[in-house]
Backbone bond lengths (Angstrom), bond angles and torsions (degrees), N, CA, C in turn:
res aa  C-N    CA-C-N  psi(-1)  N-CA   C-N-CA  omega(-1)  CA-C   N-CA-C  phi
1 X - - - 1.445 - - 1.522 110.67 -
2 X 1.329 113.60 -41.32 1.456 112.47 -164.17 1.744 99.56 -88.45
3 X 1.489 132.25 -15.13 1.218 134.77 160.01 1.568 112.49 -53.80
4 X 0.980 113.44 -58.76 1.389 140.51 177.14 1.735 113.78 -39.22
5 X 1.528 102.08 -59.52 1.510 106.45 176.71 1.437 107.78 -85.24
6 X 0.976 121.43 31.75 1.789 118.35 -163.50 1.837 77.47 -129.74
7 X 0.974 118.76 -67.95 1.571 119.15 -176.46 1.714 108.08 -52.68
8 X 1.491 122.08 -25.58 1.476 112.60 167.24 1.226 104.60 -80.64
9 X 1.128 134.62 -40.06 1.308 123.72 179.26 1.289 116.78 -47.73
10 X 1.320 115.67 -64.31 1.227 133.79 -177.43 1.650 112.35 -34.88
11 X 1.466 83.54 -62.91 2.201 94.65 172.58 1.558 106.90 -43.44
12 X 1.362 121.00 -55.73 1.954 138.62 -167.45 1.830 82.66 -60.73
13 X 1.041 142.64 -67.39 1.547 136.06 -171.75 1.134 104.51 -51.29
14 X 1.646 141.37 -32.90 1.550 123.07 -161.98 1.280 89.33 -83.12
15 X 1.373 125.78 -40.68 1.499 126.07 -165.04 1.505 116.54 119.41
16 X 1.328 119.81 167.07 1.766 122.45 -166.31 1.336 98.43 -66.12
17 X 1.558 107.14 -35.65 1.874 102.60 -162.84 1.896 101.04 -81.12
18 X 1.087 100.66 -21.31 1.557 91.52 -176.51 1.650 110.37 -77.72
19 X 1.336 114.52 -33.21 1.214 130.27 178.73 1.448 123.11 -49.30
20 X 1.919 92.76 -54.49 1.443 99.17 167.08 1.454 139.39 -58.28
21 X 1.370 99.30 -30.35 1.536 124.66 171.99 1.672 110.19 -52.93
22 X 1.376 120.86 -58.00 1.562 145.16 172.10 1.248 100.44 -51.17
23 X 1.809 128.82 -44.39 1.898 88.59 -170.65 1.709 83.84 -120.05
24 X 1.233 122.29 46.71 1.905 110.16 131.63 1.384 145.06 -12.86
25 X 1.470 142.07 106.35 1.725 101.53 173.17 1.574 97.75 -72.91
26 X 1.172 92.67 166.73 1.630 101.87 171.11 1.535 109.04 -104.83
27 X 1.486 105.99 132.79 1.189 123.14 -142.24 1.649 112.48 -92.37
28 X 1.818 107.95 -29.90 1.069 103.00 -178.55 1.663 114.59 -83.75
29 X 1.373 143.22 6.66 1.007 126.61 133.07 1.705 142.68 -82.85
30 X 1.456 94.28 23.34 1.503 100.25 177.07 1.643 91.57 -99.59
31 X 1.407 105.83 -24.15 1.610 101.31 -176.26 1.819 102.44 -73.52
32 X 1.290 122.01 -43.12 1.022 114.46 168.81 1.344 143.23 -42.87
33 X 1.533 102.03 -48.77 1.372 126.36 156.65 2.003 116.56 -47.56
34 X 1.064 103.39 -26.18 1.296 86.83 -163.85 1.440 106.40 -107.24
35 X 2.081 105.63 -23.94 1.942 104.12 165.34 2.208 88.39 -54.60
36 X 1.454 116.57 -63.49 1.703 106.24 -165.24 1.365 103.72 -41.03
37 X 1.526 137.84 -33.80 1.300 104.81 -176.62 1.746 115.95 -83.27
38 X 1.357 98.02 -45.49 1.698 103.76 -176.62 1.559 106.41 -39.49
39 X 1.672 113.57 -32.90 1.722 118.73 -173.77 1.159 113.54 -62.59
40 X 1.729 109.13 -42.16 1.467 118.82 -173.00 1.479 117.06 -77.93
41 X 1.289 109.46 -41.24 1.726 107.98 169.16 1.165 120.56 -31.73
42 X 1.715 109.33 -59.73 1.100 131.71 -143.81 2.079 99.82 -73.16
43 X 1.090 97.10 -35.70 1.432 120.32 172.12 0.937 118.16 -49.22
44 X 1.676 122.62 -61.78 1.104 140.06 -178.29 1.595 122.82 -62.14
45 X 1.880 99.99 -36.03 1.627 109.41 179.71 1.573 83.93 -77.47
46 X 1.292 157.40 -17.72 1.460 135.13 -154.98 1.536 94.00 -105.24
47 X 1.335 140.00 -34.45 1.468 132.99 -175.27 1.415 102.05 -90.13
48 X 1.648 123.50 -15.17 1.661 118.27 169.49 1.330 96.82 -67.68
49 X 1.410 131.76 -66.34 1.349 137.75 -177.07 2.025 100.05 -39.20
50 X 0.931 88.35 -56.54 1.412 78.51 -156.72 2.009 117.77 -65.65
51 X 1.607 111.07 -10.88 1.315 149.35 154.57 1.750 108.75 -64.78
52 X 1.071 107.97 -42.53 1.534 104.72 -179.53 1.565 109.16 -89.38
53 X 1.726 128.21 -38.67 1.509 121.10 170.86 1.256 114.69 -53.28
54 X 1.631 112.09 -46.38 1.533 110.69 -172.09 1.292 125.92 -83.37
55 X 1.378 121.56 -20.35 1.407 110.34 157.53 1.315 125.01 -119.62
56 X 1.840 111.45 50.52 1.064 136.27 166.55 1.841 98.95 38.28
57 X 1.356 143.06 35.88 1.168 135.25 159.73 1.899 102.49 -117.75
58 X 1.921 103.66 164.60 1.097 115.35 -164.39 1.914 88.90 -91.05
59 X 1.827 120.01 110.05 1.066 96.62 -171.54 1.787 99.59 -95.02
60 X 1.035 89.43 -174.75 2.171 86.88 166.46 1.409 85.91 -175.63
61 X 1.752 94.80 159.12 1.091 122.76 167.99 0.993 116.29 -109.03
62 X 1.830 138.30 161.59 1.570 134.74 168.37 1.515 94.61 34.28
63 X 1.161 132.92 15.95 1.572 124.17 159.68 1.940 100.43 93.75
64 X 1.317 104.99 18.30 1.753 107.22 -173.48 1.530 87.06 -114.78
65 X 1.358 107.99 144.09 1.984 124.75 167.71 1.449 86.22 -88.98
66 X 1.524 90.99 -169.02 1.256 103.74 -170.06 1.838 123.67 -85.47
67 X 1.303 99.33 -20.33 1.281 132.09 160.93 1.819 119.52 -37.63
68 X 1.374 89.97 -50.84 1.812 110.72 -177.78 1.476 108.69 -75.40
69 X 1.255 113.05 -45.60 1.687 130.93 170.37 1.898 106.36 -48.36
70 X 1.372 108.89 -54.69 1.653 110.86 176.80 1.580 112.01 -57.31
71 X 1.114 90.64 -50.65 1.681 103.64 179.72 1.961 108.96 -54.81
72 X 1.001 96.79 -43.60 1.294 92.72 -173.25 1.907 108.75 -89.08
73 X 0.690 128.31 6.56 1.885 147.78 174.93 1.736 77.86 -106.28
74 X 0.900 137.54 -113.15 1.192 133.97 -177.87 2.008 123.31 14.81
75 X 1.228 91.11 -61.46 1.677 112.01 -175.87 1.700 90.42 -75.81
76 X 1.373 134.17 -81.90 0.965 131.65 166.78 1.453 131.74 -1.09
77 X 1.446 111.14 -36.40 2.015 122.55 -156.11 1.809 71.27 -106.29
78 X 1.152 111.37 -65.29 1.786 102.00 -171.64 1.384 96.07 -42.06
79 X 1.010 141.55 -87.95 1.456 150.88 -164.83 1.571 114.83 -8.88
80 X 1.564 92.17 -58.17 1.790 120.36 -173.26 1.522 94.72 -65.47
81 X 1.486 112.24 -66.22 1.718 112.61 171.98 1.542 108.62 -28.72
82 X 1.455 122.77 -97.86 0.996 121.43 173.25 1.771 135.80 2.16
83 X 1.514 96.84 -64.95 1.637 111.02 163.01 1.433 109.72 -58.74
84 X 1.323 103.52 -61.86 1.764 98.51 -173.91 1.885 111.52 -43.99
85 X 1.551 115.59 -54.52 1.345 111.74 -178.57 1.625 104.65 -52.68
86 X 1.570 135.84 -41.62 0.823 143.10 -142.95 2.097 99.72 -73.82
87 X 1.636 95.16 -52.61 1.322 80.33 175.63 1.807 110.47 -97.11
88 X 0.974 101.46 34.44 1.620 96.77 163.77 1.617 107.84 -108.20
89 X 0.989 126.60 -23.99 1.411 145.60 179.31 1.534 90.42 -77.67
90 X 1.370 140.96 -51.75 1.463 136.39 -171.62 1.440 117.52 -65.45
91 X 1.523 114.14 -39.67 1.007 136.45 -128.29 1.999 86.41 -119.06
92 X 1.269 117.30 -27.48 1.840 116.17 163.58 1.473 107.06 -114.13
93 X 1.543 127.38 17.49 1.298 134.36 176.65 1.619 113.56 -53.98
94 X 1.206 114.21 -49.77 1.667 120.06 163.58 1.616 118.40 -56.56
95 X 1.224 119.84 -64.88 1.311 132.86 179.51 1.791 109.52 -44.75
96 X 1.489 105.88 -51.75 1.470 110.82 168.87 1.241 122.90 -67.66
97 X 1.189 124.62 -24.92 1.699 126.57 173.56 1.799 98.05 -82.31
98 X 0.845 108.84 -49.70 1.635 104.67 -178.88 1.573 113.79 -45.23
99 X 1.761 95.14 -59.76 1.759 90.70 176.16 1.272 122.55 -60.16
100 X 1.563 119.98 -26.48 1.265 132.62 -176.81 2.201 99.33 -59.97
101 X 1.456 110.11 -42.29 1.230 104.20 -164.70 1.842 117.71 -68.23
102 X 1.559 92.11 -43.64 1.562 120.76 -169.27 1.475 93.67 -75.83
103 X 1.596 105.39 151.19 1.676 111.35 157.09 1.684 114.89 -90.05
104 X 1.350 97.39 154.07 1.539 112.48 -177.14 1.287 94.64 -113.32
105 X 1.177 102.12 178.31 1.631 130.06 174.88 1.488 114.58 -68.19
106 X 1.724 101.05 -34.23 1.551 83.62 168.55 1.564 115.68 -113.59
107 X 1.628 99.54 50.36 1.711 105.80 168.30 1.731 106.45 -99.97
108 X 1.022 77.87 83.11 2.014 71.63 171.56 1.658 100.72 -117.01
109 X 1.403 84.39 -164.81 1.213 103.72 -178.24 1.507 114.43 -159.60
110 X 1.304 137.15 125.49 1.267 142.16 173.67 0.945 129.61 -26.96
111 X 1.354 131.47 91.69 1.843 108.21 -169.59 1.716 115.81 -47.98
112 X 1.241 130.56 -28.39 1.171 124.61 -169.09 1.745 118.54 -96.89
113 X 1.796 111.81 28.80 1.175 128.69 -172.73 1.560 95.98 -147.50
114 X 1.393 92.91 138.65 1.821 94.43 167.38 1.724 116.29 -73.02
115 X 1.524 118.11 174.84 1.308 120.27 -155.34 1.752 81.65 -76.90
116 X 1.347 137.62 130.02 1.306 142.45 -177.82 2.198 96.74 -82.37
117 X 1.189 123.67 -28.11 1.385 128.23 135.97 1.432 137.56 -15.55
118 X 1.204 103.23 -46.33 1.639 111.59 -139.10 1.059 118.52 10.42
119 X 1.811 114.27 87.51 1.399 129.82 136.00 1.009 121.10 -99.22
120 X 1.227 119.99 153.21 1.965 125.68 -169.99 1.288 92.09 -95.23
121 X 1.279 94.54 165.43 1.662 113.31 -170.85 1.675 97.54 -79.26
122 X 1.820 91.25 130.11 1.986 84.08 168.71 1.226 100.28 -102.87
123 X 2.126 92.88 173.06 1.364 118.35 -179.06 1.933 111.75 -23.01
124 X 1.547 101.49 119.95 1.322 90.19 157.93 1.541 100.82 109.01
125 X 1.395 132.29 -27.99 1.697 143.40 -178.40 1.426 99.61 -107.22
126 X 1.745 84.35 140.51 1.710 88.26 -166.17 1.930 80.29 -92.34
127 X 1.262 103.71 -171.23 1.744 130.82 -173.30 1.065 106.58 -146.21
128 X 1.504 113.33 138.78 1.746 109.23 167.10 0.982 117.90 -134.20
129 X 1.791 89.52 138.91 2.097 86.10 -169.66 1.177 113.04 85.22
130 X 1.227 115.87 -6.16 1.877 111.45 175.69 1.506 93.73 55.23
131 X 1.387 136.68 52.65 1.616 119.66 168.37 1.779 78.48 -109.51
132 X 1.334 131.74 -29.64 1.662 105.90 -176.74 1.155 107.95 121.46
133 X 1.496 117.68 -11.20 1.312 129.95 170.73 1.136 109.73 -61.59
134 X 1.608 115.74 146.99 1.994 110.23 166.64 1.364 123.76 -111.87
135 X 0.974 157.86 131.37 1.348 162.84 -100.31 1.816 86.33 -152.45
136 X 1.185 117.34 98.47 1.607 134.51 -154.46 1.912 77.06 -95.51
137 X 1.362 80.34 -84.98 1.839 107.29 167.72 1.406 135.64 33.31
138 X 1.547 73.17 -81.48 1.917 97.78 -176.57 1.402 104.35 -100.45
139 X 1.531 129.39 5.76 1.685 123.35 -176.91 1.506 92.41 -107.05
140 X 1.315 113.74 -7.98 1.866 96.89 172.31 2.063 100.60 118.11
């Protein structure tokens, strides 16, 4: 008992956000789980098929042809997709907002178009015409 309340405590000191972090599922074996099922369906609709040509009867399993088996490997691989983008999107969520904030090399802008942005020119970039545009161009 007293192990027990010593480990909640412990969790209440890191804080709610640390807490939440600690009871996660972990995600990349749900992705796993779900390529093993989409694999196995797919298996199963190909040796039903191949059970139903050769002894010319309509076979099924759990009452599904082989048809229902694809379909469901099908839903499955989306599923896994889905997750996979999901924590790849989590997991460069910082890195992408950062680049999103900072300019790159290929943030320009046309000299003969205003900044489609509207950001003002910083310290150091000339402007022309005061429209707000920055003249990338001619500074190198």
């Amino acid at each position: 008992m007293g192990a027990r309340r010593a480990g909640c405590l412990a969790r209440a000191r890191r804080g709610p956000q640390r807490a939440q972090e600690d009871e996660t599922v972990p995600t990349l074996p749900l992705i796993d789980l779900m390529i093993l099922v989409a694999w196995t369906s797919l298996i199963v609709a190909v040796v039903q098929k191949a059970v139903g040509m050769a002894l010319a009867t309509r076979a099924t399993l759990f009452g599904m042809a082989p048809y229902d088996f694809v379909l469901v490997s099908a839903v499955c691989l989306l599923f896994a997709l889905a997750l996979a983008a999901r924590v790849w999107v989590k997991g460069n969520e910082a890195r992408l907002l950062r680049a999103q904030r900072e300019p790159g090399p290929l943030d320009e802008v046309l000299p003969d178009f205003p900044d489609p942005r509207g950001r003002e020119a910083r310290p150091g970039e000339e402007t022309r015409g005061g429209s707000g545009a920055t003249d990338r161009a001619a500074t190198g």
